[in-house]
C-alpha positions as CSV (number, residue, x, y, z in Angstrom):
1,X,-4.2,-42.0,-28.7
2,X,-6.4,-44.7,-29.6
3,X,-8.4,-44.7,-26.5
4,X,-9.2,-41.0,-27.0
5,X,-10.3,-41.7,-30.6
6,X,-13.0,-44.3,-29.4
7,X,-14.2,-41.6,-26.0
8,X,-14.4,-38.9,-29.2
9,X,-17.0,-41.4,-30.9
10,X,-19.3,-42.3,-28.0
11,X,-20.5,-38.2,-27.0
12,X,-22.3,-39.3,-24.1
13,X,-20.7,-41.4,-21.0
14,X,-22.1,-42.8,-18.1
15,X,-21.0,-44.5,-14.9
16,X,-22.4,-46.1,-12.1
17,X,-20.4,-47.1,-8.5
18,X,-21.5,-47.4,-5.6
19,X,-22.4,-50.6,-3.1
20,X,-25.2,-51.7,-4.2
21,X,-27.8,-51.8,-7.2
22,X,-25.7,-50.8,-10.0
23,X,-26.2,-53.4,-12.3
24,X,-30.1,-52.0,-12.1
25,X,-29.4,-48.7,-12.1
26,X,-27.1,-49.6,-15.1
27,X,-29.9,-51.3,-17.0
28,X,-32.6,-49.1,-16.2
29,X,-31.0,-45.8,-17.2
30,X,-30.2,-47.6,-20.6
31,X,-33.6,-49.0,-21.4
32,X,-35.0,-45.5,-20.6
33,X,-32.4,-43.4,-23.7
34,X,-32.9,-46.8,-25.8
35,X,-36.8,-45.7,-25.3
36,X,-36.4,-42.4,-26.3
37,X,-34.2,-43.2,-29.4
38,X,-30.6,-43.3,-28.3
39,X,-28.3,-45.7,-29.7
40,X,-26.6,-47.0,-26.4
41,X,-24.3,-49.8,-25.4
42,X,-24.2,-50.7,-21.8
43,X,-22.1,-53.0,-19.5
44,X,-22.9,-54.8,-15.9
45,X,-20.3,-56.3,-13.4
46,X,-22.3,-58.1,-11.2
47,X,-23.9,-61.2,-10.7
48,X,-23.2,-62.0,-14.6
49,X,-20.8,-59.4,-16.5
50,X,-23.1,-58.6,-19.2
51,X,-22.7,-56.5,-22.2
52,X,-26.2,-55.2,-23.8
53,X,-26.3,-54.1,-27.2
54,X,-28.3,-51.5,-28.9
55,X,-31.0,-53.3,-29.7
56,X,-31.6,-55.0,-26.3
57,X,-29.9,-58.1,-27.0
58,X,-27.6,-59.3,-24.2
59,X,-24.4,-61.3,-24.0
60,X,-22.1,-62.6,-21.3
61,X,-18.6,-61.1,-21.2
62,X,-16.5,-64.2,-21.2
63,X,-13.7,-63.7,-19.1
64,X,-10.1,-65.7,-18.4
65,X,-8.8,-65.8,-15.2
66,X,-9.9,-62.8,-12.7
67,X,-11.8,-59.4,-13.9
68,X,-9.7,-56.6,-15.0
69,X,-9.6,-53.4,-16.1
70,X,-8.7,-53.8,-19.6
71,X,-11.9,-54.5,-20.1
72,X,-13.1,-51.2,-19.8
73,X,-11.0,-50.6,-22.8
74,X,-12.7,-53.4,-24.9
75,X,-16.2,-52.1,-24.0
76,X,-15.2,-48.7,-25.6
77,X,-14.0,-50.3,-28.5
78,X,-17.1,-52.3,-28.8
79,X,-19.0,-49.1,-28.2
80,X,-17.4,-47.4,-31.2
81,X,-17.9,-50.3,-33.9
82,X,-21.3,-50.4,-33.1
83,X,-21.0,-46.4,-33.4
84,X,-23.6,-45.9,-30.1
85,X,-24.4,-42.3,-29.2
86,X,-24.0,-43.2,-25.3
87,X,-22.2,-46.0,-23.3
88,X,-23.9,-46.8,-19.8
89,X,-21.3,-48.9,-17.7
90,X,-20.9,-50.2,-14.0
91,X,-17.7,-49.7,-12.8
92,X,-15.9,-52.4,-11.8
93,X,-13.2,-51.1,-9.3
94,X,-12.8,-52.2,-5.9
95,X,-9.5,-50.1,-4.6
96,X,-9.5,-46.5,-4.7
97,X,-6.4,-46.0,-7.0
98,X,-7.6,-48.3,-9.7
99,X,-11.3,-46.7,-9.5
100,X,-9.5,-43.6,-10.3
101,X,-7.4,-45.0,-13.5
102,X,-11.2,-46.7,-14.8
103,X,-13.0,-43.4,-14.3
104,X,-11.1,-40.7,-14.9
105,X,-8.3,-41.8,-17.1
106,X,-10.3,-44.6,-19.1
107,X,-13.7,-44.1,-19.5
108,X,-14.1,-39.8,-18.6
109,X,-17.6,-40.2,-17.5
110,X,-19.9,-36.9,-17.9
111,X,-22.1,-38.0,-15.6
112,X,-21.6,-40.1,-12.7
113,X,-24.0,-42.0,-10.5
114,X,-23.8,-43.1,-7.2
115,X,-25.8,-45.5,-5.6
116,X,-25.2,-45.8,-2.3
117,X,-22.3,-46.2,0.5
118,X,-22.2,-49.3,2.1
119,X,-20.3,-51.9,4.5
120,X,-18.4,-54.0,1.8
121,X,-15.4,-55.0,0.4
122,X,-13.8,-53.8,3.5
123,X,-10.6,-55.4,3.1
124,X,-10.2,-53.3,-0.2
125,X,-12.1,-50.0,0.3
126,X,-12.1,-49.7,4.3
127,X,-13.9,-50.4,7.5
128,X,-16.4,-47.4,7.6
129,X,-18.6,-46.2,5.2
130,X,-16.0,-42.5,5.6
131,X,-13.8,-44.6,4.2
132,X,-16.0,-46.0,1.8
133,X,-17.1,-42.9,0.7
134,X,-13.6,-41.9,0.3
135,X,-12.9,-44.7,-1.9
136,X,-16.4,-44.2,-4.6
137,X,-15.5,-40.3,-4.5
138,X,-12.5,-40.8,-6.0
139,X,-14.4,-41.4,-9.6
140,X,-15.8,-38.1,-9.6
141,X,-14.8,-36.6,-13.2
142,X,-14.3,-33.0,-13.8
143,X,-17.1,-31.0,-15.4
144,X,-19.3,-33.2,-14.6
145,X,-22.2,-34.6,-13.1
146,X,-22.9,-36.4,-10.1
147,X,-26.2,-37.7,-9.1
148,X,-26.5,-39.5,-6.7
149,X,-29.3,-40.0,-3.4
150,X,-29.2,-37.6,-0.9
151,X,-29.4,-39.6,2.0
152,X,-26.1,-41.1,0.9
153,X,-24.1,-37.5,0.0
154,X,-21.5,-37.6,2.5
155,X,-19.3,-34.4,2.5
156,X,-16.8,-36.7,0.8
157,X,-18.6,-36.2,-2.6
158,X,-19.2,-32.8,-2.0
159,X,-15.5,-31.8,-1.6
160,X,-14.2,-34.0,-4.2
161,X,-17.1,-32.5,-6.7
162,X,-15.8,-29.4,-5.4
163,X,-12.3,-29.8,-6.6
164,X,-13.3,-31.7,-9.6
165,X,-15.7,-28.4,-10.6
166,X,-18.3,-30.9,-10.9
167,X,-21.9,-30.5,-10.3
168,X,-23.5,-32.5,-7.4
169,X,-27.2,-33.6,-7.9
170,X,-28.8,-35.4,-4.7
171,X,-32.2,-36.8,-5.2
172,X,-34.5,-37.0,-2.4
173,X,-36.5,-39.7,-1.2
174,X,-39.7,-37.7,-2.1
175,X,-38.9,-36.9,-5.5
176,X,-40.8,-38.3,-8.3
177,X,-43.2,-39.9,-6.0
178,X,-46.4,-40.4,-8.4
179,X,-44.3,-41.5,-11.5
180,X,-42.9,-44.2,-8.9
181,X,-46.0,-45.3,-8.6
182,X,-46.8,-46.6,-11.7
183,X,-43.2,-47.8,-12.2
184,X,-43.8,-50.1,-8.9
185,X,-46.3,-52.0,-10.5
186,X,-44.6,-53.1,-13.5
187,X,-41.2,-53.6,-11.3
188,X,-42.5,-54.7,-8.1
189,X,-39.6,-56.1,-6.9
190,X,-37.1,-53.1,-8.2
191,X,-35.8,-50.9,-5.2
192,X,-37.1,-47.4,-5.0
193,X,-34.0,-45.5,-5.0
194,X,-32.8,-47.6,-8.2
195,X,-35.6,-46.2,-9.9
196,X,-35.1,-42.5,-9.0
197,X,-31.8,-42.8,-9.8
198,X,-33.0,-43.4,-13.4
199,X,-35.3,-41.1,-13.4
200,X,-33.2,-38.3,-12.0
201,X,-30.7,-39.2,-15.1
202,X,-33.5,-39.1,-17.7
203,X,-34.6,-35.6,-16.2
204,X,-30.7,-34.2,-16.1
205,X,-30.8,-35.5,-20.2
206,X,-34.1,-34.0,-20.5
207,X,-36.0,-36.6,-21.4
208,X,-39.6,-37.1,-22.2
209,X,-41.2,-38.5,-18.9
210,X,-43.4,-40.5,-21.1
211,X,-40.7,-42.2,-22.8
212,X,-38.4,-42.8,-19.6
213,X,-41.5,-44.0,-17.6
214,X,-41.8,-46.5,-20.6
215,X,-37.8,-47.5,-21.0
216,X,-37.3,-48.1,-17.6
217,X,-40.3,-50.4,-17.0
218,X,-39.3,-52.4,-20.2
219,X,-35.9,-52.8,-18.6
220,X,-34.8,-56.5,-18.6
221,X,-34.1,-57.5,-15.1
222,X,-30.4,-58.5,-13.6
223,X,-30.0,-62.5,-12.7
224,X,-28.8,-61.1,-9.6
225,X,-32.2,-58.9,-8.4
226,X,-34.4,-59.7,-5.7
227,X,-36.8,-62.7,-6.9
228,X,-39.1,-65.0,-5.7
229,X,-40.8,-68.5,-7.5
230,X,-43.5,-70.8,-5.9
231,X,-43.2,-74.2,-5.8
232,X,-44.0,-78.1,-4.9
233,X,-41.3,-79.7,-3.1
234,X,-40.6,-82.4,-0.5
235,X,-42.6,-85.6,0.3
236,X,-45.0,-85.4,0.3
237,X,-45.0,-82.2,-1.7
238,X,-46.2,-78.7,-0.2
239,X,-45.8,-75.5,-0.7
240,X,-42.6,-73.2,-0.4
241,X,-41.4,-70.1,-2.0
242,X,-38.0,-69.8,-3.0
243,X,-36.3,-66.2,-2.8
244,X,-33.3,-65.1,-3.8
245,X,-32.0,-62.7,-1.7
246,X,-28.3,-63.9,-2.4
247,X,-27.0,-60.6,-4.1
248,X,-27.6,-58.2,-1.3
249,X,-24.7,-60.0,0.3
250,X,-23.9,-57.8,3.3
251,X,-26.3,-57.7,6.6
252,X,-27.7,-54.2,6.4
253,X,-28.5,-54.7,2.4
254,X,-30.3,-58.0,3.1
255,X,-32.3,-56.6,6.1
256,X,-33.7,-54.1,3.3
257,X,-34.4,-56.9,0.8
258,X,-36.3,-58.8,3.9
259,X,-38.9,-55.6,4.1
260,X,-39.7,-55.8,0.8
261,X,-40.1,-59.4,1.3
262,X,-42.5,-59.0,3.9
263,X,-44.2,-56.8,1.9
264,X,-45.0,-59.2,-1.0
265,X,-45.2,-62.3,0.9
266,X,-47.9,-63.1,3.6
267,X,-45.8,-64.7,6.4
268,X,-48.2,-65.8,8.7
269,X,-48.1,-69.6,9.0
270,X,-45.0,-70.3,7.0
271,X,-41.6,-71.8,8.6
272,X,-39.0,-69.3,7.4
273,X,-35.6,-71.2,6.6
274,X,-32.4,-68.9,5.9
275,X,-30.0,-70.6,3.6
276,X,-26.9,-68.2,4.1
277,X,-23.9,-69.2,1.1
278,X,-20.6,-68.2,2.2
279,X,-17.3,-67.7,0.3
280,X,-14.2,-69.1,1.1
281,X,-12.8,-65.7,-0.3
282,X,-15.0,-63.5,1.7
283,X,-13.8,-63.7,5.0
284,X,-14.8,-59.8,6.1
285,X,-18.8,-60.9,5.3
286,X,-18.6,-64.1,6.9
287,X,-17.6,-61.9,9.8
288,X,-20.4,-59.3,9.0
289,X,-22.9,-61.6,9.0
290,X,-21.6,-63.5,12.8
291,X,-21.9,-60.1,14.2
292,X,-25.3,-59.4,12.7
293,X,-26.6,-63.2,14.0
294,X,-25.3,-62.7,16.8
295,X,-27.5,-59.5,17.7
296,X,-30.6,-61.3,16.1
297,X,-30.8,-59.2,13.7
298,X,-33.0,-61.5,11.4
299,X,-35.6,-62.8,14.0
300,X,-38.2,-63.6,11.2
301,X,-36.1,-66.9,10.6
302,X,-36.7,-70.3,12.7
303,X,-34.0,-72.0,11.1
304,X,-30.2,-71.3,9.4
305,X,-28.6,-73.4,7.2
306,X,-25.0,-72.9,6.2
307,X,-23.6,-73.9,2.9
308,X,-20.3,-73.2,0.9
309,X,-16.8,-71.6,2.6
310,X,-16.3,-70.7,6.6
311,X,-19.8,-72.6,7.1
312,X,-18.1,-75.1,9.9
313,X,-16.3,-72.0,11.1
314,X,-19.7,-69.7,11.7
315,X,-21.5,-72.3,13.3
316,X,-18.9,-72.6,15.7
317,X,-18.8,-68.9,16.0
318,X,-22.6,-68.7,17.0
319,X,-22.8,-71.8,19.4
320,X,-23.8,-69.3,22.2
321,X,-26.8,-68.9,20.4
322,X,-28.4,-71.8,22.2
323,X,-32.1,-71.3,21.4
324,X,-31.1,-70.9,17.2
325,X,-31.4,-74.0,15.0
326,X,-28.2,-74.1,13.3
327,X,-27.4,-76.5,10.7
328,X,-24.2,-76.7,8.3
329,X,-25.2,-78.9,4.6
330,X,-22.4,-80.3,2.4
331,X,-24.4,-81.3,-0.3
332,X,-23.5,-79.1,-3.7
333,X,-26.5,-79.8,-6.3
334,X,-29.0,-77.9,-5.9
335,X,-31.7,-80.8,-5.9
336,X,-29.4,-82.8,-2.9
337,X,-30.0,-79.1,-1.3
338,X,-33.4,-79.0,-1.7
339,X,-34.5,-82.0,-1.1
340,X,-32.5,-82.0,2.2
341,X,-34.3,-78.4,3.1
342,X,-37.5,-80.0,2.5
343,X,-37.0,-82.7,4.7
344,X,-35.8,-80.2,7.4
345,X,-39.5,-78.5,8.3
346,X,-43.3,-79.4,8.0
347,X,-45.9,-76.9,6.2
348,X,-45.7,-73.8,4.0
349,X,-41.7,-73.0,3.9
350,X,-40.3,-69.5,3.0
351,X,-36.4,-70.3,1.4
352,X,-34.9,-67.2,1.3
353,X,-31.0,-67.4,-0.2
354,X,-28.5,-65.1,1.4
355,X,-24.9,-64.3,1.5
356,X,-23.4,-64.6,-1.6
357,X,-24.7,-65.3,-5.3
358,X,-21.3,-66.6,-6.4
359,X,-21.1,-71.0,-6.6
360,X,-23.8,-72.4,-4.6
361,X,-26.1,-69.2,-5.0
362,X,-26.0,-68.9,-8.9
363,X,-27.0,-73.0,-9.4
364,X,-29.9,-72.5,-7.3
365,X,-31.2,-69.7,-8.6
366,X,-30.8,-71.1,-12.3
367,X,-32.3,-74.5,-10.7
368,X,-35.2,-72.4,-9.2
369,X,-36.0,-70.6,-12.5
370,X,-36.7,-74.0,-14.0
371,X,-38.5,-75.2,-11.1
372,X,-40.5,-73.0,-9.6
373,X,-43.1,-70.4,-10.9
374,X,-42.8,-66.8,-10.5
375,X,-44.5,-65.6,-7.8
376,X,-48.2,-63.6,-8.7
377,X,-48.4,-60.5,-6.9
């Protein structure tokens, strides 16, 4: 009874699933109705569970022990103190049953938005991305919306939408190509379909284009997005840029981070090291990414370096690899790990951070941000 009292206050609810890029999505599609005068709470799962408030502010969600659902309910309670006309929130759900109960019994989304169908979380959601798709369909609401991009709209969505008398709206990869264009310069390392995602929810809401060109480029960033700092290191000290490619996690979402890397970094004449974190708790990616090595999937690289959970274990998996340089590091601070890396190659060095954000991943990226200077594009 009380639930429904606080999903009365808050007239406009949004959520966002998918594999990958929903914190952004999240954020972007908030800073766009903040923009244009909506008084909206909003809520990202990922890197950093964070809760942002109607006037921008942001504050980590503390949390005891491992996440749960019932902190869906204390975001809607939140949401109705602070009397917000719309809650935008990432959905935290891994199995299909309990993305069912946050969805559809919780939060009663009107619109939904799906990012994209991915290879993770296999252990919880499936092996293939039908399976996958299975799993994210099952948060389709009734009466509602579901945007989503149409090179992910597996029939999946389409017959759950079906049944659900919702209303399916893909967005193609050549929509909303000029206004992209200025939003590229302002979010250069934002992905495309993150952006027209946003901008597909700001038309189905009717918004000015003026205003959501101008909330969505103001939108603060996610810890966990693609970034890159230039830096001084080693002895005696040359150049290197640092990326953090960490929160792509899975092979096939890294390979797309690496294009847009290669589009903002001029490679030529740089020793490219690939500092893969593993987690002891991830075994179905540390197995993702031994098949994707193993095919040579990441070619750009001339050297690997394995740190955190299963490290020993890959190594061993890839000693047919003969021609790869290898190596496994112990060290846990992020300056032992650096200087270590530095030591490891002469010239310009491109760090890229892979695998996992979580323990290793976030201390580096927060030791980058104090060391290093964000790279000018």
């Amino acid at each position: 009874m009380l639930l429904a009292q606080r999903i009365k206050k808050i007239p406009l609810r949004i959520c966002v699933t998918g594999t990958r890029g929903k914190s952004s999505v999240v954020r972007l599609i908030a800073s766009s109705l903040r923009e244009a005068g909506v008084r909206v709470l909003a809520k990202t799962t990922g890197t950093l569970p964070v809760l942002i408030f109607p006037d921008g502010q942001e504050k980590e969600i503390e949390r005891r022990g491992n996440p749960s659902l019932l902190e869906g309910k204390k975001v809607l309670k939140i949401a109705a103190m602070h009397q917000v006309k719309a809650l935008v929130t990432e959905l935290m759900s891994i199995q299909p049953e309990y993305g069912f109960a946050e969805s559809i019994q919780m939060i009663k989304p009107g619109i939904l938005v799906i990012t994209n169908v991915g290879l993770d979380h296999l252990a919880q959601m499936g092996s293939t991305k039908m399976e996958i798709a299975r799993s994210l369909a099952v948060a389709i609401p009734p009466r509602g919306a579901v945007i989503i991009p149409q090179e992910e709209l597996h029939p999946l969505f389409l017959d759950a939408a079906e049944r659900m008398k919702s209303k399916i709206i893909p967005v193609t990869k050549d929509t909303y190509q000029e206004l992209l264009k200025s939003l590229k310069k302002t979010l250069p390392y934002e992905f495309e379909e993150n952006l027209r995602l946003a901008l597909a929810v700001s038309d189905f809401m009717s918004l000015k284009k003026e205003s959501a060109l101008e909330g969505i480029s103001q939108a603060q960033p996610d810890f966990g997005r693609l970034k890159i700092w230039k830096v001084k290191a080693g002895v005696p000290p040359r150049d290197f840029h640092l990326v953090s490619a960490f929160a792509a996690n899975d092979p096939l979402s890294t390979q797309k981070a690496m294009s847009k890397i290669e589009e903002k970094i001029p490679l030529e004449r740089k020793r490219m090291i690939g500092l893969l974190n593993l987690r002891p708790d991830r075994g179905d990616r540390t197995l993702q990414w031994a098949e994707a090595l193993k095919n040579r999937y990441f070619q750009l690289f001339d050297r690997w370096v394995f740190i955190g959970g299963h490290a020993l274990v890959l190594k061993k998996r890839l000693r047919s690899l003969r021609e790869a340089r290898i190596s496994v590091m112990k060290e846990k601070s992020p300056p032992a790990i650096m200087a270590k890396l530095a030591a490891m190659e002469e010239g310009e060095i491109v760090l890229v951070g892979l695998g996992n954000m979580a323990g290793a991943g976030r201390e580096l990226v927060k030791y980058w941000e104090r060391i290093g200077k964000p790279y000018d594009l």
